[in-house]
C-alpha positions in Angstrom: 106.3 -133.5 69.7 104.4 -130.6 70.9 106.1 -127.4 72.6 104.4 -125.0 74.7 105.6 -123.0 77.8 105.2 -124.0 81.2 105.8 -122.4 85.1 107.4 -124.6 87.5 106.6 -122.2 89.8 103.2 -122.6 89.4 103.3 -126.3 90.0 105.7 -126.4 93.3 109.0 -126.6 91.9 111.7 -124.2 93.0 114.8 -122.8 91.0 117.0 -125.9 92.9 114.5 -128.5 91.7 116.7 -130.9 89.9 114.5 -132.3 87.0 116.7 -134.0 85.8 117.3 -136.8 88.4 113.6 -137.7 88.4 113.8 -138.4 84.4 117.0 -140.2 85.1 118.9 -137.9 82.9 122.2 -138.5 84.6 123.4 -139.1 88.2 124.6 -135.5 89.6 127.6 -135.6 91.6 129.2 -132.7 93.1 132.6 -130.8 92.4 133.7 -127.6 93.5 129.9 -127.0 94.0 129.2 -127.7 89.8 126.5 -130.0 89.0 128.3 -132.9 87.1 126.5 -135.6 84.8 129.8 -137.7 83.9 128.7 -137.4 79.8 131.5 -138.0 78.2 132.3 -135.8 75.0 132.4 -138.9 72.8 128.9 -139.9 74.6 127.4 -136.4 74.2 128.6 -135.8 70.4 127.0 -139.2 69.7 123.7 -137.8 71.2 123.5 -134.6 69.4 123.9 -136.7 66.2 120.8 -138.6 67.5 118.4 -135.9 67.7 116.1 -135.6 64.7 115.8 -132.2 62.9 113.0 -131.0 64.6 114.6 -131.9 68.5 117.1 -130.3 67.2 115.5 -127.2 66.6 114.0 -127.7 69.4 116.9 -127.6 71.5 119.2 -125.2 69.5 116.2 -122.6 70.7 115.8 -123.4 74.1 119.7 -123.1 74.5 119.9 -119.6 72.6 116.5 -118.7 74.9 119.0 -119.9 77.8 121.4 -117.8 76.4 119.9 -114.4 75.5 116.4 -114.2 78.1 117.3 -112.2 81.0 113.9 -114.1 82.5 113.7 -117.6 83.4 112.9 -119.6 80.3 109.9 -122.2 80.8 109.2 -124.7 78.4 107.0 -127.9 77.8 107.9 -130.5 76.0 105.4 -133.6 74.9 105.1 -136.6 72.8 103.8 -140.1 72.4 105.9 -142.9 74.0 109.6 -143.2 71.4 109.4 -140.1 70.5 112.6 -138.8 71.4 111.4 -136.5 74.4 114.2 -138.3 76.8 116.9 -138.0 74.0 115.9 -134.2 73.6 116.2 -133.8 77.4 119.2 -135.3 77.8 120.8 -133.2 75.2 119.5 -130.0 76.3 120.6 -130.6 79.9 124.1 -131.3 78.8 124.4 -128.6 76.2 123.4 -125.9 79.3 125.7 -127.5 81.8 128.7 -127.3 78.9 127.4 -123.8 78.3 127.4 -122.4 81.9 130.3 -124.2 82.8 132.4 -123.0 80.2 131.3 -119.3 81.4 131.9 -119.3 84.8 135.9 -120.8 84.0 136.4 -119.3 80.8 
């Protein structure tokens, strides 16, 4: 697997450019306008438990990066075919919709 960064910006994409629907990470639906993926929790904690030490770094720093950066955070993630890259993807984008909505109620 091989990380660099990346601009979406640079390539098009705009800050409501849903990624995620053209990876088919999830079908979005709509509530209260929150972006909702349906993962269940017993589906997501079964995922985490997936990911391989180094997605899970991986992740764990793009989510504090999420977290801390008061920039947009750009990254690139690559890897052969089976890899995990889907897995990691998957996790990530769950992890930050868990994250933000939890802020925005809590």
């Amino acid at each position: 697997m091989h990380i660099r960064t990346v601009n979406p910006t640079a390539h098009g994409q705009t800050n409501s450019y849903d990624l995620g629907i053209d990876l088919v990470l999830g079908h979005a639906t709509t509530d209260n306008n929150i972006i909702r993926y349906n993962m269940s929790d017993n589906e997501y904690f079964t995922l985490m438990k997936s990911l391989n030490y180094e997605q899970t770094q991986y992740m764990f720093d793009t989510i504090y990066q999420l977290k801390t950066s008061q920039h947009p955070v750009h990254r690139f993630l690559s890897g052969g075919a089976g890899t995990g890259k889907s897995y990691v993807l998957k996790a990530l984008r769950e992890t930050a919709e868990r994250f933000y909505v939890q802020k925005q109620t809590g």
